[in-house]
DRENDO-1510 file (C-alpha; in Angstrom, 1 decimal, always signed):
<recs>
REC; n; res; u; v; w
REC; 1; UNK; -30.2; +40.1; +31.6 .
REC; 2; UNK; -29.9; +38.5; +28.1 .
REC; 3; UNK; -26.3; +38.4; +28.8 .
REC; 4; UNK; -26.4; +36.8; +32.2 .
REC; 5; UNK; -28.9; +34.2; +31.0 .
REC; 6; UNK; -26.5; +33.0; +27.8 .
REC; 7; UNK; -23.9; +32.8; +30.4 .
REC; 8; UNK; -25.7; +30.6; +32.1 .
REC; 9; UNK; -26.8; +28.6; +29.3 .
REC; 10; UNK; -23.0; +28.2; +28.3 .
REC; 11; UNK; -21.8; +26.6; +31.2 .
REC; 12; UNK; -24.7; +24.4; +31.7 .
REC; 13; UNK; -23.9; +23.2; +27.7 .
REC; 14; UNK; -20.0; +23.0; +29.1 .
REC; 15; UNK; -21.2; +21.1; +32.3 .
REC; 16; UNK; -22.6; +18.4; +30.7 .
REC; 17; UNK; -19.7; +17.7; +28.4 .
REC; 18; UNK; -18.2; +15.2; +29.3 .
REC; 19; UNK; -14.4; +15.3; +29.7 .
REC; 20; UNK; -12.1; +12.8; +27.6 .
REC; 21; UNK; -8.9; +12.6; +29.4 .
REC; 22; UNK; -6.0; +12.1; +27.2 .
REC; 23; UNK; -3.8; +9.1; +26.7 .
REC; 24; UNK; -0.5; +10.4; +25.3 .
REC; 25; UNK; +1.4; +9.9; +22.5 .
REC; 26; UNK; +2.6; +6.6; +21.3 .
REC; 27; UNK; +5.0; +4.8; +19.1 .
REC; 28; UNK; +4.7; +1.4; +18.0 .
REC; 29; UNK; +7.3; -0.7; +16.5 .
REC; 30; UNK; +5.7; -3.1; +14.2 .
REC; 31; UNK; +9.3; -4.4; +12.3 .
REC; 32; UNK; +12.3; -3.6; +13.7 .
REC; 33; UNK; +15.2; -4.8; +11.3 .
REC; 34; UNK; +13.4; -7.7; +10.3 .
REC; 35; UNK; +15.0; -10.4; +6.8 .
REC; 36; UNK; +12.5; -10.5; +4.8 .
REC; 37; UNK; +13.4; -13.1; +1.8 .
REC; 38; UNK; +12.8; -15.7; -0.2 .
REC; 39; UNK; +13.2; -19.2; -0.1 .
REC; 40; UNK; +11.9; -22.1; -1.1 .
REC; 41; UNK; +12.9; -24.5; +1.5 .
REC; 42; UNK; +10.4; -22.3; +3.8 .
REC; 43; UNK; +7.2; -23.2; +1.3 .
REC; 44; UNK; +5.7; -26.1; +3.3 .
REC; 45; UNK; +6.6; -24.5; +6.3 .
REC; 46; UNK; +5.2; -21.2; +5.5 .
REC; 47; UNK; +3.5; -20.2; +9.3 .
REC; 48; UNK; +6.8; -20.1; +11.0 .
REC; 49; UNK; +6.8; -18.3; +14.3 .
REC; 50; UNK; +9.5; -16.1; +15.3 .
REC; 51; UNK; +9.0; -13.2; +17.0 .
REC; 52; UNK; +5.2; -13.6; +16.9 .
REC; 53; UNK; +6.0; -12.5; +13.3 .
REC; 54; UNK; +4.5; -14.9; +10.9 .
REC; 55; UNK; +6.4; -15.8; +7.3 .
REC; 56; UNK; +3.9; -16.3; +4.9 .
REC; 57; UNK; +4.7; -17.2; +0.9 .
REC; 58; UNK; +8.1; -18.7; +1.3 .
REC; 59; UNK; +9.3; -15.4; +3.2 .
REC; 60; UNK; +7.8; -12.8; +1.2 .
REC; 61; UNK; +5.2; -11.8; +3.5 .
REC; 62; UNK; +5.7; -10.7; +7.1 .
REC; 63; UNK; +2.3; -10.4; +9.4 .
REC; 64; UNK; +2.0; -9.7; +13.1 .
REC; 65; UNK; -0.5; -9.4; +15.7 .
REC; 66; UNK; -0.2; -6.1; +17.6 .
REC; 67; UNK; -2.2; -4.6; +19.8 .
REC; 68; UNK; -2.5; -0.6; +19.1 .
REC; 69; UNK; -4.3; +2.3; +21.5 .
REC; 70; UNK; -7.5; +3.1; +21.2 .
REC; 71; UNK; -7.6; +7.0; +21.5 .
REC; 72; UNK; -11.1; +9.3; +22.5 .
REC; 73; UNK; -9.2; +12.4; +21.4 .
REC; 74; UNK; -8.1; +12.4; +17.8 .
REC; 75; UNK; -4.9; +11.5; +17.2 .
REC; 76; UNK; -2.5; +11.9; +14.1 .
REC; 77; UNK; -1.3; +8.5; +12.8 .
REC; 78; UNK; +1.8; +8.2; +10.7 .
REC; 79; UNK; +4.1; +4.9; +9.1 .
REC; 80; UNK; +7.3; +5.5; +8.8 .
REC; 81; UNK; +9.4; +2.9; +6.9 .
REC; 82; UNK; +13.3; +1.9; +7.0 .
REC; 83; UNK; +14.6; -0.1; +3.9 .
REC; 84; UNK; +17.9; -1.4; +3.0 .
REC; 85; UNK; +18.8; -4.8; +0.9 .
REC; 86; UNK; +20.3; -7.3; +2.4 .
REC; 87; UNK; +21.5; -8.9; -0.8 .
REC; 88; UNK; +18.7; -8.5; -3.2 .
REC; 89; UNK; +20.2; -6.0; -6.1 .
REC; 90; UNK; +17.0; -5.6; -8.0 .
REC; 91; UNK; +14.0; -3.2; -8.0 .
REC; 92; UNK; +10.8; -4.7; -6.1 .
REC; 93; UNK; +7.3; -3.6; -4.9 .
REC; 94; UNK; +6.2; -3.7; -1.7 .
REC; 95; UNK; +3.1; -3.2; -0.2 .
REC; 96; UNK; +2.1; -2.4; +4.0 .
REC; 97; UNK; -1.1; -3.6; +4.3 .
REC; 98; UNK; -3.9; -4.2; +8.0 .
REC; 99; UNK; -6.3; -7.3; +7.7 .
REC; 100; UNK; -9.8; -6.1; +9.0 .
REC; 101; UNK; -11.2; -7.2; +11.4 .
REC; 102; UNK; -14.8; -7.3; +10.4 .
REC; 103; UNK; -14.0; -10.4; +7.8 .
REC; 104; UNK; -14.0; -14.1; +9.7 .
REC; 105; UNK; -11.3; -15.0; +6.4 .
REC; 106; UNK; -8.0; -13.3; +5.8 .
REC; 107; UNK; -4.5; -14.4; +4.9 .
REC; 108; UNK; -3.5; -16.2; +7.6 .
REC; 109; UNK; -6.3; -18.8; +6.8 .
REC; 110; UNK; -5.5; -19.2; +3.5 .
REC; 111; UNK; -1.7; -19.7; +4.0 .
REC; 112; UNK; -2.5; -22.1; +7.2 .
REC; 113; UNK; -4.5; -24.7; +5.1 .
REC; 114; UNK; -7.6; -23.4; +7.2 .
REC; 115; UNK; -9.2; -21.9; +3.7 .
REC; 116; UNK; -7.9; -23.2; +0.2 .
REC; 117; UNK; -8.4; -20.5; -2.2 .
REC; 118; UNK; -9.3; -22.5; -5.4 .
REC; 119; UNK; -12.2; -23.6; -3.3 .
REC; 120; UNK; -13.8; -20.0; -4.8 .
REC; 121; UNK; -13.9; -21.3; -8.3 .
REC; 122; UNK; -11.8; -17.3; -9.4 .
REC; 123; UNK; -9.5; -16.8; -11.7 .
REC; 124; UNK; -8.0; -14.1; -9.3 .
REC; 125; UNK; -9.5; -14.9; -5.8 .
REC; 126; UNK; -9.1; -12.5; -3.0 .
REC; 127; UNK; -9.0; -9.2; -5.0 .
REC; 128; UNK; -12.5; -8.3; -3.9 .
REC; 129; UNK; -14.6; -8.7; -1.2 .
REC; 130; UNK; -16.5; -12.4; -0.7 .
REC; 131; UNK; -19.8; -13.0; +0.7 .
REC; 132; UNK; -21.2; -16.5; +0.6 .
REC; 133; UNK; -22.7; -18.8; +3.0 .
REC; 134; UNK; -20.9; -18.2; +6.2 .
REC; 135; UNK; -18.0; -16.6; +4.5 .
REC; 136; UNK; -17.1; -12.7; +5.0 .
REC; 137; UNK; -13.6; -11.8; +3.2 .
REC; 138; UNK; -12.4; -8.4; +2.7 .
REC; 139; UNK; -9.0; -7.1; +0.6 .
REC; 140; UNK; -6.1; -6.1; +2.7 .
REC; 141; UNK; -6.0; -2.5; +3.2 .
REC; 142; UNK; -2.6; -0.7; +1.9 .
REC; 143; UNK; -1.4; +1.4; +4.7 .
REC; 144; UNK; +1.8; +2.5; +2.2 .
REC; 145; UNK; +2.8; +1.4; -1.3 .
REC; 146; UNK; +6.2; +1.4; -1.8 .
REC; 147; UNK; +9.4; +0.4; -4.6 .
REC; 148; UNK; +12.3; -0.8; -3.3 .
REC; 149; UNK; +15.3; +0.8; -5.2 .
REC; 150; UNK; +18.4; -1.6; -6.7 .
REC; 151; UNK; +20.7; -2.3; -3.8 .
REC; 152; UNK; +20.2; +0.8; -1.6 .
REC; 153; UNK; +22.4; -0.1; +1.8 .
REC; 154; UNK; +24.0; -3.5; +1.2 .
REC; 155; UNK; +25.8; -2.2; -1.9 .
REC; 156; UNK; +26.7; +1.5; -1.3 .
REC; 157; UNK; +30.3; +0.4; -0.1 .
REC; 158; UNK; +30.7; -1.9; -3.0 .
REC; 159; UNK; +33.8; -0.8; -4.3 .
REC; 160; UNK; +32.6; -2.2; -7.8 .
REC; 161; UNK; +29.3; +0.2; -7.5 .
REC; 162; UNK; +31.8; +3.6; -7.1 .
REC; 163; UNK; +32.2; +3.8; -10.5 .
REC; 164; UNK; +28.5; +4.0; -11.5 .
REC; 165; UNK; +28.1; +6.7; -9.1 .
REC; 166; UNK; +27.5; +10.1; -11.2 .
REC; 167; UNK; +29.4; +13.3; -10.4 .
REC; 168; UNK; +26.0; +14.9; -9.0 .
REC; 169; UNK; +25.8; +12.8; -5.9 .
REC; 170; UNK; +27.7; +12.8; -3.0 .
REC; 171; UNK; +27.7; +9.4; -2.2 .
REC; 172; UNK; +25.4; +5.7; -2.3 .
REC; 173; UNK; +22.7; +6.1; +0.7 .
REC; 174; UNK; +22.6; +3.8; +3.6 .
REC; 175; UNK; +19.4; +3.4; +3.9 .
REC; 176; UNK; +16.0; +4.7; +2.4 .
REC; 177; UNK; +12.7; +5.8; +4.4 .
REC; 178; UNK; +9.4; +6.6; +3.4 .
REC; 179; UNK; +6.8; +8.0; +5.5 .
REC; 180; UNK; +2.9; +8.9; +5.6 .
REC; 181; UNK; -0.1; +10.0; +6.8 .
REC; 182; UNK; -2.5; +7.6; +7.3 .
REC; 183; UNK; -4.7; +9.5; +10.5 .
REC; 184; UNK; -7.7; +8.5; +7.5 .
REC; 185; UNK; -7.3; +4.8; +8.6 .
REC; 186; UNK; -7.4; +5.3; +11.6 .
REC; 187; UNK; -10.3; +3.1; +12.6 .
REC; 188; UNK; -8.6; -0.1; +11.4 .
REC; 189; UNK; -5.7; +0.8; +13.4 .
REC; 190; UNK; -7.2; -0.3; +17.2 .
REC; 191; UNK; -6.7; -2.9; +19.6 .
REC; 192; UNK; -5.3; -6.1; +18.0 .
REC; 193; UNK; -5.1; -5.9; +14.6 .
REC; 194; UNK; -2.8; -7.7; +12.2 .
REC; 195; UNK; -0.4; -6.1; +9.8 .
REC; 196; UNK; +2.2; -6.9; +7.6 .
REC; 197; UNK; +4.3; -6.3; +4.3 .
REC; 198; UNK; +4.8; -8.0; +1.6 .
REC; 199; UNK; +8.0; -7.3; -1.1 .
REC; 200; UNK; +8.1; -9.3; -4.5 .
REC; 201; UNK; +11.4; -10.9; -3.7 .
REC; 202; UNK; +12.9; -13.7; -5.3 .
REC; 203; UNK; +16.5; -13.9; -3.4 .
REC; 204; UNK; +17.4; -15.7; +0.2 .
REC; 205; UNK; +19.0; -12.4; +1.0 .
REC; 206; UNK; +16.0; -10.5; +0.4 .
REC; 207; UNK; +15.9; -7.3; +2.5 .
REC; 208; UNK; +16.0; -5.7; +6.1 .
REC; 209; UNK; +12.7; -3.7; +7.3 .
REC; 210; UNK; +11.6; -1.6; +10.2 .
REC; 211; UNK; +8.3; -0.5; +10.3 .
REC; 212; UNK; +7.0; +1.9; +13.4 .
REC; 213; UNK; +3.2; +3.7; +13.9 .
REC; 214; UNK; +3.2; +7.0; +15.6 .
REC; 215; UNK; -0.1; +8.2; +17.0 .
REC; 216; UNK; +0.2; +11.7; +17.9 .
REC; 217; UNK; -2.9; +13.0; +20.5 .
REC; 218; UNK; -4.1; +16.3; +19.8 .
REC; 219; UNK; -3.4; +18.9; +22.7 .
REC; 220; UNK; -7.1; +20.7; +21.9 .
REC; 221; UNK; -9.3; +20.1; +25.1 .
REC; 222; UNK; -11.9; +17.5; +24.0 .
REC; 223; UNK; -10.9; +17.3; +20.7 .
REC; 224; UNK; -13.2; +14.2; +20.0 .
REC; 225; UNK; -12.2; +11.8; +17.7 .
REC; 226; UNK; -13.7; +11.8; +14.3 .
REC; 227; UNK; -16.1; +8.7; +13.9 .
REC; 228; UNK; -15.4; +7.3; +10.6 .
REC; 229; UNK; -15.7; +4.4; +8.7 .
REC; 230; UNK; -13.3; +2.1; +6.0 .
REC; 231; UNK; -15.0; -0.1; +3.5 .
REC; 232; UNK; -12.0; -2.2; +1.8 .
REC; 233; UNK; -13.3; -2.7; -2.0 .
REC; 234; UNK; -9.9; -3.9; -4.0 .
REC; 235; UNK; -6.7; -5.2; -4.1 .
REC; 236; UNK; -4.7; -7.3; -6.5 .
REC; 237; UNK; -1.8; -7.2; -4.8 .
REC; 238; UNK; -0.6; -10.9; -4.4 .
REC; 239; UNK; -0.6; -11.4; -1.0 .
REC; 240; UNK; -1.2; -15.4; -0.7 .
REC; 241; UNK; +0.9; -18.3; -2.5 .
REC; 242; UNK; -1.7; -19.3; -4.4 .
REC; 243; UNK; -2.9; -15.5; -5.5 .
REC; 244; UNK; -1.7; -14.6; -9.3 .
REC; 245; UNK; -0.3; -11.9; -10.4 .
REC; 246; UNK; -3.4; -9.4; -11.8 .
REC; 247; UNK; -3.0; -9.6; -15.6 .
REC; 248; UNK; -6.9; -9.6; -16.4 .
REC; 249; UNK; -7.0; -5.6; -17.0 .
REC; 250; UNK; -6.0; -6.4; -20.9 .
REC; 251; UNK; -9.4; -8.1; -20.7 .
REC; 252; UNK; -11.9; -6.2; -19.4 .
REC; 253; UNK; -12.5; -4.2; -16.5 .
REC; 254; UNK; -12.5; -5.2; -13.2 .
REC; 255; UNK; -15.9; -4.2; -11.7 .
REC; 256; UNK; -18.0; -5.2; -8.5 .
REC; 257; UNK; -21.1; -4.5; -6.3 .
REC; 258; UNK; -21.8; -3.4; -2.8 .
REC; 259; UNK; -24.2; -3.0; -0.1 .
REC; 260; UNK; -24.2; +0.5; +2.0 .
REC; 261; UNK; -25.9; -0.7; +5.0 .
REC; 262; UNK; -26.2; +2.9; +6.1 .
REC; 263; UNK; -25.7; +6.5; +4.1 .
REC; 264; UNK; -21.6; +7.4; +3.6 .
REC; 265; UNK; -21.7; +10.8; +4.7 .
REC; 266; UNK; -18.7; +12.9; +3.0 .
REC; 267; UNK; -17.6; +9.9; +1.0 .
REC; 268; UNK; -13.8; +9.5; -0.2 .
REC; 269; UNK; -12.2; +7.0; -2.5 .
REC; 270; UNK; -9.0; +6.2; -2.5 .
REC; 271; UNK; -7.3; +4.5; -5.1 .
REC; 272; UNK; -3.8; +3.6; -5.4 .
REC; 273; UNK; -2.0; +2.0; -8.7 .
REC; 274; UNK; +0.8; +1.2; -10.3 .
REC; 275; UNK; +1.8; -0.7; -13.6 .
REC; 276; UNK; +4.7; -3.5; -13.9 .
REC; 277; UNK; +6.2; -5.4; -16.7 .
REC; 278; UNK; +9.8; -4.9; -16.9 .
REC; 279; UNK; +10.7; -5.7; -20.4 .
REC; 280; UNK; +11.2; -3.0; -22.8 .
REC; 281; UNK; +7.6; -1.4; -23.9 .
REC; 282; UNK; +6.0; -3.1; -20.9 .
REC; 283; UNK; +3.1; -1.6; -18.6 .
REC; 284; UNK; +5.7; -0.6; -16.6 .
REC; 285; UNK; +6.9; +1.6; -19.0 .
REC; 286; UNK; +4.1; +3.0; -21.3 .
REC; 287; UNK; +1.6; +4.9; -20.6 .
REC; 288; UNK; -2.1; +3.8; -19.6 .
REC; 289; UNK; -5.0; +5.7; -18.8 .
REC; 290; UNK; -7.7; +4.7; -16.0 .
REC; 291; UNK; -11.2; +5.0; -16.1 .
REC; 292; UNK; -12.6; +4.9; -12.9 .
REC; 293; UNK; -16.8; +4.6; -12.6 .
REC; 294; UNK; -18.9; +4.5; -9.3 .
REC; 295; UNK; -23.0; +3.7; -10.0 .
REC; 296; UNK; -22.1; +3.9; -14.0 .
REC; 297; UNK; -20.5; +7.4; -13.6 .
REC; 298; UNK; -16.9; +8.1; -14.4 .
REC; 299; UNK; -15.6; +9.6; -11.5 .
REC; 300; UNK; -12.1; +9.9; -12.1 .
REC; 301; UNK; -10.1; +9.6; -15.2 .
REC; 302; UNK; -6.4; +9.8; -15.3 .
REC; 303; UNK; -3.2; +8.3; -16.4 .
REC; 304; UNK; -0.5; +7.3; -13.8 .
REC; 305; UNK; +2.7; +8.3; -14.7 .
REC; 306; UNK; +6.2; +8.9; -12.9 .
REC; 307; UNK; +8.9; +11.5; -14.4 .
REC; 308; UNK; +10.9; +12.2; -11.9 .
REC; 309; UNK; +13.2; +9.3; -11.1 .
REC; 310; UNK; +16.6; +10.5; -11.8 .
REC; 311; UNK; +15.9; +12.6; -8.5 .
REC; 312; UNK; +16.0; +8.9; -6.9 .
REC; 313; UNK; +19.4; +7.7; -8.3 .
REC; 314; UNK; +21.5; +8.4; -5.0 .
REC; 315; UNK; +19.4; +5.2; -3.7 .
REC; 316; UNK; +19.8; +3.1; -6.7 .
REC; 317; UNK; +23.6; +1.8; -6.7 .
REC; 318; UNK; +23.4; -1.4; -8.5 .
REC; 319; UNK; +20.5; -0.2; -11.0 .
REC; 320; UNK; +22.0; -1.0; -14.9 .
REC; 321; UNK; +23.4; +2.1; -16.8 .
REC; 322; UNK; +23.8; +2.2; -20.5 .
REC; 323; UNK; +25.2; +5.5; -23.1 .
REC; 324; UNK; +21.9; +7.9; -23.6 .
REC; 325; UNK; +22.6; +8.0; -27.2 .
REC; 326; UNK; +22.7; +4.0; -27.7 .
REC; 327; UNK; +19.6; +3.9; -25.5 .
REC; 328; UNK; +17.1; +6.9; -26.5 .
REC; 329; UNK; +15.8; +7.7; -30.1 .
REC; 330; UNK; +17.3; +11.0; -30.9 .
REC; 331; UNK; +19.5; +11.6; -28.0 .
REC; 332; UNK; +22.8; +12.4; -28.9 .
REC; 333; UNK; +24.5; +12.8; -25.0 .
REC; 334; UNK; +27.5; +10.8; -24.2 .
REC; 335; UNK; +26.4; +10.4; -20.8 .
REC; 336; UNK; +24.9; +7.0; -18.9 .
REC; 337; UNK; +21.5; +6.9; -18.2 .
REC; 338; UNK; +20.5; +4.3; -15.4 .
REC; 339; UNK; +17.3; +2.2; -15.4 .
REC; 340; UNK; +16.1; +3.7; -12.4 .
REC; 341; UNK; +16.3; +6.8; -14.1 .
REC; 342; UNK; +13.4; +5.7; -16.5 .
REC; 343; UNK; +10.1; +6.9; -16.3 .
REC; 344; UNK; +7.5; +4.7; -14.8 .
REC; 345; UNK; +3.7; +4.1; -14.6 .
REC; 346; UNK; +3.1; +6.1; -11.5 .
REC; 347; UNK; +6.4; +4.9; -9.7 .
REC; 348; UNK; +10.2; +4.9; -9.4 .
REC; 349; UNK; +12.8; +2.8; -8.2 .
REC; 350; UNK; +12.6; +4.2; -4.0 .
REC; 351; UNK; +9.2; +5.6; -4.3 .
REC; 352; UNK; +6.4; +5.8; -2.1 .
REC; 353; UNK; +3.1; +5.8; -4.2 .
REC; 354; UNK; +0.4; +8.3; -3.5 .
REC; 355; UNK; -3.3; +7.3; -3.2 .
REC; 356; UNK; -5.6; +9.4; -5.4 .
REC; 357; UNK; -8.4; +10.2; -3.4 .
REC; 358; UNK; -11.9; +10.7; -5.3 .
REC; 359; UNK; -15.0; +12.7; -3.4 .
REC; 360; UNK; -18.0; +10.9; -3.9 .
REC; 361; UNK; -20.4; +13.2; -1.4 .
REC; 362; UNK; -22.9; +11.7; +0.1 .
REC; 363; UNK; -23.2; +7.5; -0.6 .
REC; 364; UNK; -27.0; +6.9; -0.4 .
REC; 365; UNK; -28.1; +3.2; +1.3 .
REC; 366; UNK; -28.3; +0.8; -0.9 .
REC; 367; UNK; -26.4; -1.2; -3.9 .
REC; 368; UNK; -23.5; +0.3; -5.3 .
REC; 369; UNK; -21.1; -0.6; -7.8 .
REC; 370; UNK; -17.5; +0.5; -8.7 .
REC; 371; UNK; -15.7; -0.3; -12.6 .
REC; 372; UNK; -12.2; +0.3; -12.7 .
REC; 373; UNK; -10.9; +0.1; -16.4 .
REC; 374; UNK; -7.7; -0.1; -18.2 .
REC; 375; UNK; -8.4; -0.4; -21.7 .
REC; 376; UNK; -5.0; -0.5; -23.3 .
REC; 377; UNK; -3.8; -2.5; -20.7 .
REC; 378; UNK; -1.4; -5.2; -22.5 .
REC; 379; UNK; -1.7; -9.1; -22.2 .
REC; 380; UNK; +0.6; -11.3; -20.3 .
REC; 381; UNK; +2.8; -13.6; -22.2 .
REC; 382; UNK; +5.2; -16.2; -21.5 .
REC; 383; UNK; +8.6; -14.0; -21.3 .
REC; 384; UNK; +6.6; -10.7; -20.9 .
REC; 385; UNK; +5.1; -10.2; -17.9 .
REC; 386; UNK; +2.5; -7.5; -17.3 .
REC; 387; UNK; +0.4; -6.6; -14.4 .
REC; 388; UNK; -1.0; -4.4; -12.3 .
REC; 389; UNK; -1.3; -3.5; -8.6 .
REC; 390; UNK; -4.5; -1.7; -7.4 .
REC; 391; UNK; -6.1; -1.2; -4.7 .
REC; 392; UNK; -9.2; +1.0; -3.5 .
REC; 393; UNK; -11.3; +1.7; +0.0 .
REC; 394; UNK; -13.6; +4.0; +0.9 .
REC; 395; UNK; -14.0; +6.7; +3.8 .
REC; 396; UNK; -17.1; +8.1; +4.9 .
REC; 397; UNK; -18.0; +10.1; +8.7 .
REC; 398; UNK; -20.7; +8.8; +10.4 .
REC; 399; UNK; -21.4; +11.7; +12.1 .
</recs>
């Protein structure tokens, strides 16, 4: 009897379910072998339309419109990136990024002349968000950082770039790809939404990009999406024309305060840096811890750091080599070492860059604040730049 009556209270719990009916798979194309560049002669004209693709800081920043699914069942969403220069033999970041849609201010209006940045009275506008008056701004959300490596494609025929090829790779690659999971972000990435890139160029050749979503659907019957939230936080990635470059690390932390208008249920930070500064003993190249604090309380504390880059030097034809022994203290090799062999704060010449993500539990309602600290940071001068990119969001269930 027990049996027959759980049975029946089973498929009146199943009956009332109500059924989701898939969508499918899809792939998006957001770039497809799109010049991105530099060029002067494009600054007053920045909003060029081509493509419904919109050129933003004399070239270096790409944005579309596109319109994406909106799935019941939950999907896996990955980026994949294509990257080859189209002239531009140097190392560069670059930076995937979605505006959200819950701000009424973004990049577009600040590189139409509908917003003028210096309006905000900041040193470094736009890092963080902006409430005031009728104002809502919130950072760009990174999708993917990535480092372009020296010349990978346009110069891996060069005939003058065969002898700088070492013995332990086969040959110059064509092309470089990078590609990630990003199913977390997934609730900025429905209906239309804008994204773009942005790569620190400084050539008219620049480089060629494609840049596809892929939203795979889960095949488990009424596998219901997971309701989840993004809070942008930072980013000092210099998006707009009249942005800086984020020097102010060297002196003093970069902190700010938010409201939870509701509890963050299983709460995740993500934080994604990297140092630049290309002169010898640089940011780029030295070591820096990071002190990361949320409500006064170091949560994470770690110091970014890249080893590894000589595993990259297949994609890196026209990167600079020099003798080991004239170059390193105490190295005696007669061998060349390249510069993209170097070690690097937390990235390498053709790397993608990781997000360290911090759990912060449960996020109670109310005012919050994060601190994110470099303390040995080093000051910008004239002839030696040093900066750095960060960036940080948090994702929480609301369910």
């Amino acid at each position: 009897m027990k049996v027959k009556f759980y049975l029946l209270c089973l498929w009146l719990l199943v009956s009332c379910v109500k059924e989701v009916k898939p969508i499918g798979d899809h792939s998006v194309s957001i770039f497809n072998e799109t010049n991105l560049f530099f060029d002067m002669g494009f600054k007053d004209k920045s909003l060029k339309l081509k493509d419904s693709i919109l050129r933003l800081d004399a070239g270096r920043v790409l944005v579309k419109k596109i319109k994406l699914p909106k799935y019941e069942l939950q999907p896996k969403v990955r980026i994949t990136v294509t990257l080859t220069s189209n002239g531009d033999p140097w190392d560069k970041s670059g930076s995937l990024f979605v505006i959200p849609k819950t701000a009424n201010l973004n990049l577009v209006h600040f590189e139409t002349g509908k917003f003028n940045l210096n309006t905000l009275n900041k040193a470094y506008p736009a890092v963080t968000p902006i409430e005031k008056d009728t104002l809502n701004y919130m950072p760009n959300v990174e999708l993917l950082r990535f480092m372009t490596p020296f010349g990978v494609g346009h110069f891996s025929d060069d005939e003058r770039m065969a002898s700088r090829k070492p013995p332990y790779i086969p040959h110059w690659e064509k092309d470089i790809k990078w590609s990630q999971d990003i199913t977390h972000l997934l609730p900025l990435l429905e209906d239309e939404v804008y994204l773009g890139v942005y790569i620190d160029t400084w050539t008219k050749e620049g480089y060629t990009i494609s840049v596809d979503l892929k939203f795979t659907e889960s095949d488990i019957p009424n596998h219901n999406k997971k309701k989840q939230t993004v809070i942008p936080l930072v980013n000092t990635t210099k998006y707009a024309a009249d942005q800086k470059l984020y020097d102010n690390f060297s002196k003093q932390a970069l902190k700010l305060s938010f409201t939870a208008k509701e509890q963050y249920k299983n709460a995740k930070l993500y934080f994604i840096t990297t140092g630049h500064g290309g002169h010898e003993g640089g940011d780029e190249f030295v070591k820096k811890e990071h002190q990361i604090s949320f409500d006064g309380k170091v949560v994470k504390r770690f110091t970014p750091w890249r080893d590894d880059c000589a595993s990259f030097r297949r994609f890196n034809p026209t990167s600079g080599t020099w003798l080991a022994k004239a170059f390193m203290p105490n190295e005696k090799s007669n061998d060349n070492i390249a510069s993209s062999d170097l070690s690097r704060s937390n990235w390498c010449p053709g790397s993608q860059v990781q997000p360290e993500v911090i759990d912060l539990g449960t996020v109670p309602k109310g005012n919050h604040s994060l601190k994110i600290a470099i303390p040995e940071a080093q000051v910008a001068k004239e002839k030696e730049n040093n900066y750095w990119m960060v960036s940080a969001y948090i994702v929480y269930d609301n369910e």
